[in-house]
C-alpha positions in Angstrom: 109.8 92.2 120.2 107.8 90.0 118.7 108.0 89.6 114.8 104.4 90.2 114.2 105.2 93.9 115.5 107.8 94.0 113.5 106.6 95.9 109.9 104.8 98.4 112.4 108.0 99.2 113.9 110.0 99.5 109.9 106.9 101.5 109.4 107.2 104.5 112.3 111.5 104.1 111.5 111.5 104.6 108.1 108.3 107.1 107.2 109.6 109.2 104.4 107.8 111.9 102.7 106.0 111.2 99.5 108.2 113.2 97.3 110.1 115.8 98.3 107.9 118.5 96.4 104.9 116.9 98.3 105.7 116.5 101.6 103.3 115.5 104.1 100.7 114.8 101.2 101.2 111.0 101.5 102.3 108.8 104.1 104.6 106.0 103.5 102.2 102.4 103.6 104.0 98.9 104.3 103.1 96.5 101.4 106.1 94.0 101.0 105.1 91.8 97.8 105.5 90.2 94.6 103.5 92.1 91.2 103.3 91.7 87.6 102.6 94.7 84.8 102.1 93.1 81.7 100.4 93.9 78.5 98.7 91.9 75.9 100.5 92.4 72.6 97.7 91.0 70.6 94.9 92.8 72.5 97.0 96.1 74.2 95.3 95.0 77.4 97.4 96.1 80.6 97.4 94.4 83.9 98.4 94.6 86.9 98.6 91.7 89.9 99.9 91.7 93.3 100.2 89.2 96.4 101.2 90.2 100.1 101.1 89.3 103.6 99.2 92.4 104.0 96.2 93.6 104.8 94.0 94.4 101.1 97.3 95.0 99.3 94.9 95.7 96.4 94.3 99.6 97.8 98.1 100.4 97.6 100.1 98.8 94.7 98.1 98.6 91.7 97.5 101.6 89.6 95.8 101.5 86.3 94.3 103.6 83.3 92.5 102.4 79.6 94.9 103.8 76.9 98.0 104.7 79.2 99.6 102.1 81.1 100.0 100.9 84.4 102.4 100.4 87.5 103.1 98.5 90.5 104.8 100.7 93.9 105.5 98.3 96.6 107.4 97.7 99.6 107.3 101.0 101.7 104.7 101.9 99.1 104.9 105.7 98.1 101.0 105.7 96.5 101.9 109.1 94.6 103.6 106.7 91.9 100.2 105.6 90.8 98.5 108.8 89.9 101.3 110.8 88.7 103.6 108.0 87.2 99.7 108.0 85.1 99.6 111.3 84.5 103.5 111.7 83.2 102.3 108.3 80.5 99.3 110.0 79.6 101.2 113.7 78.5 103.5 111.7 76.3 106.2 110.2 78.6 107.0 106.7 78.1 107.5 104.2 81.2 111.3 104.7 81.6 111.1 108.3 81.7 107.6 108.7 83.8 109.7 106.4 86.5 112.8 108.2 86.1 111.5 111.5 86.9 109.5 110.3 90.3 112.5 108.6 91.0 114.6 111.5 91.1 112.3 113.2 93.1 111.6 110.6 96.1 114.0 111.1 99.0 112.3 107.7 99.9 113.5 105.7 96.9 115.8 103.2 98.2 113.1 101.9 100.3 110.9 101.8 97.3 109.8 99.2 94.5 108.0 100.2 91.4 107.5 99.1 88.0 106.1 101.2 85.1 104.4 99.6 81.9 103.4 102.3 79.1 100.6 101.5 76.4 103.3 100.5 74.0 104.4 98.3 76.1 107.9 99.8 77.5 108.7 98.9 80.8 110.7 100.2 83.5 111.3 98.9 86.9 113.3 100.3 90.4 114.4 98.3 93.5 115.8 100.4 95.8 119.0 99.8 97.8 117.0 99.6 101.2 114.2 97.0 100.2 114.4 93.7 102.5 115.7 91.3 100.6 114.7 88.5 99.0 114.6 91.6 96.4 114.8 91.8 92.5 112.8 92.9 89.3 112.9 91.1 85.8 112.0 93.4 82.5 111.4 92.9 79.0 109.1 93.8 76.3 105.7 93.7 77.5 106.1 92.8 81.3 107.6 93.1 84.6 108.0 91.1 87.8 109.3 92.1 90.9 109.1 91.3 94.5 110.7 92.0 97.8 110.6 90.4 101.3 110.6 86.7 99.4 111.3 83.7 100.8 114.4 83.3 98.2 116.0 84.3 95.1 114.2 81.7 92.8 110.7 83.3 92.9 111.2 86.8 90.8 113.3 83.8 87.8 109.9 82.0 88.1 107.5 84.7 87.7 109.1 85.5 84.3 109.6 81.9 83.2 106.2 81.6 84.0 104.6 84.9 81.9 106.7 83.7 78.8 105.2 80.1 79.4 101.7 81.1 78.7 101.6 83.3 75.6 98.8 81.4 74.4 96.6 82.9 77.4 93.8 85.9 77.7 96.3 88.4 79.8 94.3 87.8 83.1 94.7 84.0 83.4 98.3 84.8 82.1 98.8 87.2 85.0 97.4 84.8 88.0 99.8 82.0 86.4 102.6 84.1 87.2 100.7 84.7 91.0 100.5 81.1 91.1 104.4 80.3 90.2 105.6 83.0 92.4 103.7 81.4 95.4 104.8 78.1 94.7 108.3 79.1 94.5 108.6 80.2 97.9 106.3 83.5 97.7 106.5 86.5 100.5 108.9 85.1 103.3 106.0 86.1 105.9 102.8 84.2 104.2 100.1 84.9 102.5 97.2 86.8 103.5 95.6 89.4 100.0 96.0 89.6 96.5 94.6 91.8 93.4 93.9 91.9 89.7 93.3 94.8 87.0 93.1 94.7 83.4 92.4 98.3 81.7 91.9 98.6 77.8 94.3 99.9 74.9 92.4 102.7 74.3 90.9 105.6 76.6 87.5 105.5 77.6 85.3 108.1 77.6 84.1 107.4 81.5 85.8 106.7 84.7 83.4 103.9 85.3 84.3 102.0 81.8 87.9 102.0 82.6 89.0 99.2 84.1 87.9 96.1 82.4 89.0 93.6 85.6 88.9 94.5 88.6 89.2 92.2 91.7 90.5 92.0 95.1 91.1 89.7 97.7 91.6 91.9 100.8 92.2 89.2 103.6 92.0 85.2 102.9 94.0 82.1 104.2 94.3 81.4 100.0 94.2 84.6 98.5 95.8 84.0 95.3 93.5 81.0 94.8 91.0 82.9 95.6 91.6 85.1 92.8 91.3 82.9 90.5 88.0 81.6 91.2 86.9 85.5 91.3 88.3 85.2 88.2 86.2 82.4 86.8 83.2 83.9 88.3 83.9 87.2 86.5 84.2 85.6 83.2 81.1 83.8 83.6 79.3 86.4 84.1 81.0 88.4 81.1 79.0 85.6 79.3 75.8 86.7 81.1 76.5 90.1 80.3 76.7 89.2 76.5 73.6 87.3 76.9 71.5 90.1 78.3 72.5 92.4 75.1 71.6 89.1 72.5 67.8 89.3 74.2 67.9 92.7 73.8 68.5 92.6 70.2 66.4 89.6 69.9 68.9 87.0 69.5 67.4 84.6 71.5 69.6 81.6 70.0 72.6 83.8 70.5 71.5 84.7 74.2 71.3 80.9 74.9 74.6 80.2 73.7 76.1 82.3 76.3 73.9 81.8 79.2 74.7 78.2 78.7 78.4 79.0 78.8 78.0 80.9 81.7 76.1 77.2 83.4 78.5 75.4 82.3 81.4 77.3 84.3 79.0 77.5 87.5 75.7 74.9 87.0 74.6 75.7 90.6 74.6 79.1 90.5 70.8 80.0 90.8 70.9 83.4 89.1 72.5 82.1 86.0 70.0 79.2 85.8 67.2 81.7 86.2 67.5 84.0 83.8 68.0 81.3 81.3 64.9 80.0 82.0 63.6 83.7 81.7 65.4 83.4 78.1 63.3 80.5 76.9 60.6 81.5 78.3 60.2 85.1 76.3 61.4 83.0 73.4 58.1 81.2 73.4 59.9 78.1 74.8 58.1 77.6 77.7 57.7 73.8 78.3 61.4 74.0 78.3 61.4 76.6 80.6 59.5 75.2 83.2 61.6 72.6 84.8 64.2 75.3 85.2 61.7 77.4 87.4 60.4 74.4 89.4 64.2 73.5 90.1 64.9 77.0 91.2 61.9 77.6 93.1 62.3 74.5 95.0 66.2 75.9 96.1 64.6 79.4 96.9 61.1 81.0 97.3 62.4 84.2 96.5 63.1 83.6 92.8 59.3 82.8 92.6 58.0 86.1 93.7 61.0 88.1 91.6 59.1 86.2 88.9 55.4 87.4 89.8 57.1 91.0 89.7 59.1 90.8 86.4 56.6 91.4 83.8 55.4 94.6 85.4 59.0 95.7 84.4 58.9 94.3 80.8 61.8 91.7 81.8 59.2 89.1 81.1 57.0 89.1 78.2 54.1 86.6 78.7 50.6 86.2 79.5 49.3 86.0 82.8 47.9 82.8 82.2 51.4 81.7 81.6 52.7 83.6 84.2 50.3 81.8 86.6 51.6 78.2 84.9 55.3 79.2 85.4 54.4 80.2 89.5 52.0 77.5 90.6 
């Protein structure tokens, strides 16, 4: 048998049900991994990230809401954890006693690995008996690491020595620092092959779609973890673009600047961020500054000239038509 069949073959010998109040609801999913729940004393932001040798771990292990908490369930991944370890935070449980009572419940739980972080930030982590070892958790105030399946003991010491390391840190950077040490350190036994990252608020949001304030994944990629991180850059930069967008809107042109050029800074060749700069200055009155910027971009892509031609029609830009003619010819 070749080892490349072998997590299919763990799979079919050890499907358990869910829990044993829900059986046949969920299947049992293979995700050996390492994860991080963590929370942001300063802010009360939560987080969760994960790394496996497995296809878009990001699906299965982490499980998030604004104002709750969050958890991790890994190894032969019981996805019920997630929702209802959610549902016992949000009615008043804390992480210790949400995990404790799905625990008790899981005829599965020595095959399982889960970590619980409340909104206070309490946390509570299980390894069962069963899980392939290199296994382990860490807990303390604020965080937990754990990971099974690792190339050696050293990596689960790391991941903790690596979250109190970086106090300093906005909790997502903090979180793929603790990604990074773990991989470095000897990581999942098998290799590398997806990796995820959430960040929900302190407080509950009033829609679904608000909730989660991070949310990236790295289904399948020779680098994942590194890849992450570059999704994460990208994300904040556009944060900055975001924040720009409501400066014009309020007519904070000066203010809208500052953050668009933030956002150029972190990625100068990226053609979107140059443009609506130049859209900036341009509704500012600022056009001779502006120009250059188009000519640039139209010269990388055609397209960007005709999105202009069709822009003031939509109010997005708010010039003559003798200007607009200057700007596209």
């Amino acid at each position: 048998m070749s080892i490349r069949n072998l997590p299919f073959v763990l799979f079919m010998t050890f499907s358990l049900s869910a829990f044993s109040q829900n059986a046949g609801v969920f299947k049992d999913q293979f995700a050996h991994t390492y994860s991080i729940v963590a929370r942001d004393s300063v802010t009360g932001e939560m987080a969760v990230g994960v790394q496996s040798h497995w296809f878009s771990v990001g699906s299965l292990v982490p499980w998030g809401e604004s104002g709750v908490g969050v958890v991790a369930t890994q190894s032969f991944v019981n996805p019920a954890y997630g929702p209802q370890g959610l549902k016992l935070m949000e009615e008043g449980k804390t992480a210790s006693e949400a995990l404790g009572i799905l625990i008790a419940q899981d005829e599965g739980k020595e095959f399982r690995q889960v970590a619980f972080l409340d909104n206070a930030g309490r946390t509570e982590a299980f390894t069962g008996k069963k899980c392939v070892e290199a296994a382990d958790h860490i807990t303390g105030k604020n965080f937990s690491v754990q990971a099974n399946m690792m190339l050696n003991n050293e990596v689960v010491p790391a991941m903790e020595l690596a979250f109190r390391s970086h106090p300093n840190l906005p909790l997502a950077e903090r979180v793929l620092k603790v990604l990074e040490a773990a991989q470095q350190t000897g990581g999942d036994i098998r290799g590398k092959q997806s990796a995820a990252l959430i960040v929900v608020g302190p407080e509950k949001v009033d829609n679904e779609w608000e909730d989660k304030r991070i949310d990236l994944r790295v289904d399948d990629h020779h680098a994942p973890v590194e890849e992450l991180g570059r999704l994460l850059k990208v994300a904040r930069a556009y944060e900055f673009m975001n924040k720009g967008d409501v400066a014009m809107e309020e007519e904070n042109v000066a203010e809208a600047l500052e953050f668009y050029g933030k956002a150029m800074e972190m990625f100068p060749e990226n053609l979107e961020m140059q443009y609506w700069t130049a859209i900036a200055l341009a509704n500012s009155g600022r056009l001779q500054e502006a120009k250059p910027m188009f000519d640039s971009i139209f010269q990388q892509d055609e397209n960007w000239r005709e999105m202009t031609r069709r822009l003031p029609a939509s109010g997005l830009l708010n010039i003559s038509e003798e200007e607009l003619e200057e700007i596209v010819n």
